[in-house]
C-alpha positions as CSV (number, residue, x, y, z in Angstrom):
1,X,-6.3,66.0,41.4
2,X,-7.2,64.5,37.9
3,X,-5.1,61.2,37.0
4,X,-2.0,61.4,34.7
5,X,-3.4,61.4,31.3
6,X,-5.9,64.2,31.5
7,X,-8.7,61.1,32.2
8,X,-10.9,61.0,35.0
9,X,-10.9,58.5,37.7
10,X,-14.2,57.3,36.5
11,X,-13.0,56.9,32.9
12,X,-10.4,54.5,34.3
13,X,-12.2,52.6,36.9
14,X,-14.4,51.7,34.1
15,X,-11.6,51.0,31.8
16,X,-10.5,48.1,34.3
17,X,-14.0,47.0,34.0
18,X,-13.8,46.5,30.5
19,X,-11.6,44.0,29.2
20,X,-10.1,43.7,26.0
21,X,-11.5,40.2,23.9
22,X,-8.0,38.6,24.2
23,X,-7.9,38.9,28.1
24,X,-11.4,37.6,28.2
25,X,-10.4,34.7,26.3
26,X,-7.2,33.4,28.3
27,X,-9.6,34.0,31.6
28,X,-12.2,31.8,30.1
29,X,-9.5,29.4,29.2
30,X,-8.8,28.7,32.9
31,X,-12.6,28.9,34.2
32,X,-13.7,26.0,35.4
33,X,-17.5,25.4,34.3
34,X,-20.2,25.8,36.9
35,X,-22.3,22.8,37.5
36,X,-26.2,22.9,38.3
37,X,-26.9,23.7,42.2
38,X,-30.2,22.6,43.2
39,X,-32.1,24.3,40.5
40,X,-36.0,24.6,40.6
41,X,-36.9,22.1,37.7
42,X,-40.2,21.8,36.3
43,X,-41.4,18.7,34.4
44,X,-39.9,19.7,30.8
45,X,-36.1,19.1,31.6
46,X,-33.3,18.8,29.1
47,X,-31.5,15.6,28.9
48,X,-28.3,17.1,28.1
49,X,-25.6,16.7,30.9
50,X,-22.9,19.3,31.6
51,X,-20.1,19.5,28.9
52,X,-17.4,17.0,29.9
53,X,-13.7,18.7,30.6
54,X,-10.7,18.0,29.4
55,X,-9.2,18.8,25.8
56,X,-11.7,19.8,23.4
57,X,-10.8,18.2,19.9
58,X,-12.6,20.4,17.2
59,X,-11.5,18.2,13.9
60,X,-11.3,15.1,12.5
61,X,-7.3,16.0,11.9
62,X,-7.1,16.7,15.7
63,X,-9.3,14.4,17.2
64,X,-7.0,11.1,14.6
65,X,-3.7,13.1,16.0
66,X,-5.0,12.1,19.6
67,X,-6.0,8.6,19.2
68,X,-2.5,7.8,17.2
69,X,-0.7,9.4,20.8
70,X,-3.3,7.7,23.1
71,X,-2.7,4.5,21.2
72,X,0.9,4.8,21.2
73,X,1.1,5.2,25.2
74,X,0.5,3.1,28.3
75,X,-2.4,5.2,29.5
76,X,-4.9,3.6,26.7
77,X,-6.6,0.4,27.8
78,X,-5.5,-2.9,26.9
79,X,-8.0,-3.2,24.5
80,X,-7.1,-0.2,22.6
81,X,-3.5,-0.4,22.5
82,X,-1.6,-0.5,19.6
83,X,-5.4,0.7,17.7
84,X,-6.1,4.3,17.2
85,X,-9.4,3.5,15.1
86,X,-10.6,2.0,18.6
87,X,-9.5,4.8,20.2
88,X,-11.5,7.3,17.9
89,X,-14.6,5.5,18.1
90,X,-14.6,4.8,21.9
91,X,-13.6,8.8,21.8
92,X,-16.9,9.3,19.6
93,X,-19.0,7.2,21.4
94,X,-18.0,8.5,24.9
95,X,-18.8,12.4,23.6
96,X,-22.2,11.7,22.2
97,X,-23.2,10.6,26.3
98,X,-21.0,13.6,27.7
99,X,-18.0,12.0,28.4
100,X,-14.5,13.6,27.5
101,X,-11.7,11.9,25.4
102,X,-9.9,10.6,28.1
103,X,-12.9,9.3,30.2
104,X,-14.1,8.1,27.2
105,X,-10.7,5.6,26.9
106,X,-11.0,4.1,30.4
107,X,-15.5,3.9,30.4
108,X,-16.1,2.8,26.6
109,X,-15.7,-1.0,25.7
110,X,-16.3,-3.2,23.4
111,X,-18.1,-6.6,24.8
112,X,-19.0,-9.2,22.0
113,X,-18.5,-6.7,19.3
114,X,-20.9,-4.6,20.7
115,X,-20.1,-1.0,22.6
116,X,-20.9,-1.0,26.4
117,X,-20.1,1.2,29.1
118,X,-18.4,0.3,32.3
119,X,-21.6,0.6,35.5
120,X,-19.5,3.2,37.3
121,X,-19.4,5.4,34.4
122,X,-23.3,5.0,33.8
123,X,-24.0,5.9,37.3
124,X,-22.0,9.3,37.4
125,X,-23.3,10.2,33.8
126,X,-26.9,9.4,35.3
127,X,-26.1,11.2,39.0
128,X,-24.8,14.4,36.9
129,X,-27.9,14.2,34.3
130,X,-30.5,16.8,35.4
131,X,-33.3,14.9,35.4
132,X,-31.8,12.5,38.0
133,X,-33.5,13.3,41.2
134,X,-31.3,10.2,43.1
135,X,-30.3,6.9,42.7
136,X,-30.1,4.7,45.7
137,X,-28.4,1.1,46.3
138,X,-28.9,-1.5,48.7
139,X,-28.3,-5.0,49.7
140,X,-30.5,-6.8,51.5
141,X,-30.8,-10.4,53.1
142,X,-27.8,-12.4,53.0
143,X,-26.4,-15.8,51.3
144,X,-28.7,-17.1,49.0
145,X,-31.7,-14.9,50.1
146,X,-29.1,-11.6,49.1
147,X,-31.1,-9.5,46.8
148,X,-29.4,-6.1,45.3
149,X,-31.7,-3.3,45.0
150,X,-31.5,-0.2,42.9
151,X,-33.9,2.3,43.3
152,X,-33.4,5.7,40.7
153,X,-35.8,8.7,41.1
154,X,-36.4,11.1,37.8
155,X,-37.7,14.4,38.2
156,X,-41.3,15.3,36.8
157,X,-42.3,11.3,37.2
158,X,-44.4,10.5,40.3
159,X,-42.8,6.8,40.5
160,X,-40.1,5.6,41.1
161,X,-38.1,3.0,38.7
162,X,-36.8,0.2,41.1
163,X,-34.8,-2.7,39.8
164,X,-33.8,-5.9,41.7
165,X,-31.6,-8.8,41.1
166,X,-31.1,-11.6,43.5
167,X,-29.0,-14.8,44.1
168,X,-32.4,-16.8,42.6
169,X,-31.9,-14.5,39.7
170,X,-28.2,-15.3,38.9
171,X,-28.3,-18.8,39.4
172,X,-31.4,-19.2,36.8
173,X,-28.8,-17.2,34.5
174,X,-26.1,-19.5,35.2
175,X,-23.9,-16.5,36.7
176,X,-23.9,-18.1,40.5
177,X,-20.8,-19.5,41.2
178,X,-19.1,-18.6,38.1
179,X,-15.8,-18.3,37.9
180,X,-14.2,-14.7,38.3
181,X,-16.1,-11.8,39.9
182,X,-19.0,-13.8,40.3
183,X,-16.7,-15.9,42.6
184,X,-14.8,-13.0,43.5
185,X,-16.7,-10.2,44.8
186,X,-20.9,-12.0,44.1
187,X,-22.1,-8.5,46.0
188,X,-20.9,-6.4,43.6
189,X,-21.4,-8.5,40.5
190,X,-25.3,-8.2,42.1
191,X,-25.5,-4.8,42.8
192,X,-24.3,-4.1,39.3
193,X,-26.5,-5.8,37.5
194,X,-29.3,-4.7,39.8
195,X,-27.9,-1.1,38.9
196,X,-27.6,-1.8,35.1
197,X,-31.1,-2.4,35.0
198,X,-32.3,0.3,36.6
199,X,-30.4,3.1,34.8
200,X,-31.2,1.8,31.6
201,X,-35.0,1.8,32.4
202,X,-35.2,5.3,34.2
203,X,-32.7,6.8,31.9
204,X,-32.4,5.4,28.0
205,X,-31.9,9.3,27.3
206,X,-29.1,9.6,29.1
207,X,-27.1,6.3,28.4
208,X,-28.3,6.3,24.4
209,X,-29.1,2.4,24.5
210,X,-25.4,1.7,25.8
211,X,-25.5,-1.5,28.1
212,X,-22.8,-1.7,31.4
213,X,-20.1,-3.8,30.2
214,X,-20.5,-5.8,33.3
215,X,-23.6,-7.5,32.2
216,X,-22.2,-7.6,28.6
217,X,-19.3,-9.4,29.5
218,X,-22.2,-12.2,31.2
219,X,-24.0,-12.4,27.6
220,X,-23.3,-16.2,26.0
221,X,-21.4,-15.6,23.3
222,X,-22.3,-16.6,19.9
223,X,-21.2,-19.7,18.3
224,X,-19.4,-18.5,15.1
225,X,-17.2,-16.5,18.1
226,X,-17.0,-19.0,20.2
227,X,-16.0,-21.6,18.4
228,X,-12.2,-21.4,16.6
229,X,-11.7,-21.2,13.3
230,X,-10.9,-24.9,11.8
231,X,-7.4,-25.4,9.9
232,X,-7.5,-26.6,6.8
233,X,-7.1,-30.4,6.4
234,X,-3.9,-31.4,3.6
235,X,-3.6,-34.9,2.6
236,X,-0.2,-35.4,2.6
237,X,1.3,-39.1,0.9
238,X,2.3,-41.7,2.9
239,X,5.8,-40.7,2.0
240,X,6.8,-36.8,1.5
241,X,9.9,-35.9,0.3
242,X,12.4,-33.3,3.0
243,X,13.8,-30.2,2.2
244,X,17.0,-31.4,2.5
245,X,17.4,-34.8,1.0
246,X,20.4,-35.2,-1.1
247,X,20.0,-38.3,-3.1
248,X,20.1,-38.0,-6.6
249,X,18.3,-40.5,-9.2
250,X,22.1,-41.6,-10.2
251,X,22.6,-42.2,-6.4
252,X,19.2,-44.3,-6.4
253,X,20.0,-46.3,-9.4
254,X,23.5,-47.7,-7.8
255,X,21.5,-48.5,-4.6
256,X,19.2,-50.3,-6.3
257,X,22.0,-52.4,-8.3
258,X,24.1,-52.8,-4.9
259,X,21.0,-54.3,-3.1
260,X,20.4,-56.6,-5.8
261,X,24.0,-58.0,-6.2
262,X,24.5,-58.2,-2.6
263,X,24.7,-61.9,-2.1
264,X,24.8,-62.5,1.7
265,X,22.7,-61.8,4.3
266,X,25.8,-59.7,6.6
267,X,25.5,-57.3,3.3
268,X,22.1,-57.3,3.2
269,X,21.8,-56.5,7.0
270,X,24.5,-53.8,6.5
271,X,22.7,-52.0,3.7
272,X,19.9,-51.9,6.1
273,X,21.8,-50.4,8.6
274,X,23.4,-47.8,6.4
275,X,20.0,-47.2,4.5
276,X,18.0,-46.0,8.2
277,X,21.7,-43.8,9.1
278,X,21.5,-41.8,5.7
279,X,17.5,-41.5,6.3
280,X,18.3,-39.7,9.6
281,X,20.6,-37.3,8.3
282,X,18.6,-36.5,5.4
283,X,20.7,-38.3,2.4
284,X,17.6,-39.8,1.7
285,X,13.7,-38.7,1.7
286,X,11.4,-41.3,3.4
287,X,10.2,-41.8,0.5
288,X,13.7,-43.2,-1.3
289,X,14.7,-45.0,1.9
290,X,11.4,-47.3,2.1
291,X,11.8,-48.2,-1.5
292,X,15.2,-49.3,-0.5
293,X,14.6,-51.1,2.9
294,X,11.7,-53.0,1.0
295,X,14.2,-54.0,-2.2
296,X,16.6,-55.2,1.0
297,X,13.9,-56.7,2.9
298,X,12.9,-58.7,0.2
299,X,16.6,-60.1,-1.0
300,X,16.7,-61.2,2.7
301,X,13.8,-63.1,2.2
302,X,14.9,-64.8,-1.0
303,X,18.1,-65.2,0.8
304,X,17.0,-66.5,4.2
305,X,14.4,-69.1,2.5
306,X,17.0,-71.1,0.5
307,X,19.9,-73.4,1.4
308,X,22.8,-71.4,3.3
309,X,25.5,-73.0,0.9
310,X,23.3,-71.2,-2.5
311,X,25.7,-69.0,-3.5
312,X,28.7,-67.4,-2.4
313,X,29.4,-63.8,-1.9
314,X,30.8,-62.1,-4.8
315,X,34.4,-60.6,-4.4
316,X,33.7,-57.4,-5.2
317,X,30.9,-57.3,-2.4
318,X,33.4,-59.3,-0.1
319,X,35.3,-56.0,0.1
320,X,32.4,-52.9,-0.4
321,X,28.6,-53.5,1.7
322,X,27.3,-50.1,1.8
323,X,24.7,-48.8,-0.8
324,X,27.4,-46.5,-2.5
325,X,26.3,-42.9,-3.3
């Protein structure tokens, strides 16, 4: 019995077999890409590594739109917070090793001004390279004999690159004992380094010149960034006047004629006394209230160095001491 349609079963079955461009497209959408599985390699290999997953960003317009969201959100690092421009680089740096946007955020940073990438993110870009035929890390010996070993294998090379780095080696650096992750966790802190070396030797293809930002972070840092910038020095007169002094030059002038008709020393001392109050509260500027302490100081003197009965206090002073405003 033919199928409804007047076509054969054949024409059908092969009409299921061929599908239309848009349902090819939303199935490759969703296909996750195949990676290598144990291919036969011959000395000639290509250094590219698999095509990193996650969102593809074809434009400039597209791949700017990211880094202002990224930036914007707690998922980018510290570093990169608050920056999109950081974001876009690290973004650009991490895709020209294989790395997608968002791996790119968390393995890309910037030691000393210079870009680095973190050792964990080396060793998986170098493990998924095909021309990595192994990488292998020990420790051996223990206490201040421990040496870290890294030991990478790369296909078409007879030998082996094999890096160590021992306690010997990070005390003549200065790193033993250091505060931090030296401190912290020193087997680690070896093993990277050991590892950093390594990968960088056996596989400058892969990594593009990009140092681990553990052994960047180790790197003395120059003196025009270590040392803070110096403020600028301002000579400032003994005397400067404040915002908020009141004191006119009418107000100075009767000051001045009240210190020098004041004709006892209880005046005099209350002048003083007055003078220091209206200094604190901002009537006068320092400046205004030691010109007016010295004019008192000195009538004191005049005062205090001649006989006590020179003179007798004026009436009008009898009845006002302060410096009147």
């Amino acid at each position: 019995m033919e199928p409804s349609g007047g076509r054969s079963r054949a024409e059908l079955e092969q009409q299921g077999r061929t599908k239309q461009p848009a349902e090819q497209d939303a199935e490759r959408a969703f296909q996750i890409p195949e990676t290598r599985k144990g291919h036969n390699m011959s000395t000639e290999m290509s250094t590219n590594t698999t095509p990193a997953r996650g969102l593809a960003l074809a434009t400039m317009a597209e791949a700017m739109s990211f880094a202002n969201m990224v930036a914007k959100s707690a998922f980018a690092p510290k570093d990169f917070q608050g920056k999109p421009e950081s974001c876009l680089l690290a973004i650009q740096h991490g895709s020209e090793v294989g790395l997608s946007p968002m791996q790119s955020l968390q393995s890309i940073a910037v030691i000393n001004g210079r870009p680095t990438i973190w050792g964990d993110a080396a060793l998986a870009l170098c493990l998924a390279s095909p021309v990595c035929d192994g990488i292998h890390e020990t420790i051996e010996g223990d206490g201040d004999s421990m040496t870290a070993v890294c030991q990478t294998s790369r296909r078409g090379k007879d030998a082996n690159v094999v890096a160590r780095f021992s306690v010997a080696d990070a005390k003549k650096a200065g790193l033993w004992g250091k505060a931090g992750p030296w401190t912290q966790y020193p087997k680690r802190m070896l093993q990277l380094r050991a590892r950093g070396f390594a990968l960088r030797d056996a596989f400058p293809d892969v990594l593009r010149g990009l140092v681990t930002a553990e052994e960047a972070q180790d790197y003395p840092q120059s003196e025009a960034a270590r040392e803070p910038a110096r403020e600028h020095v301002v000579v400032r007169p003994k005397f400067e006047a404040t915002a908020v002094a009141t004191a006119t030059h009418d107000d100075m002038e009767r000051s001045r004629m009240a210190v020098n008709k004041a004709a006892t020393v209880g005046a005099l001392e209350k002048m003083q006394t007055v003078t220091e109050q209206r200094l604190k509260t901002g009537f006068y500027s320092p400046a205004q209230a030691d010109e007016l302490l010295n004019l008192i100081n000195g009538k004191l003197d005049i005062l205090t160095s001649e006989p006590e009965d020179r003179g007798q206090e004026f009436p009008h002073e009898a009845a006002e001491h302060e410096v009147t405003a």
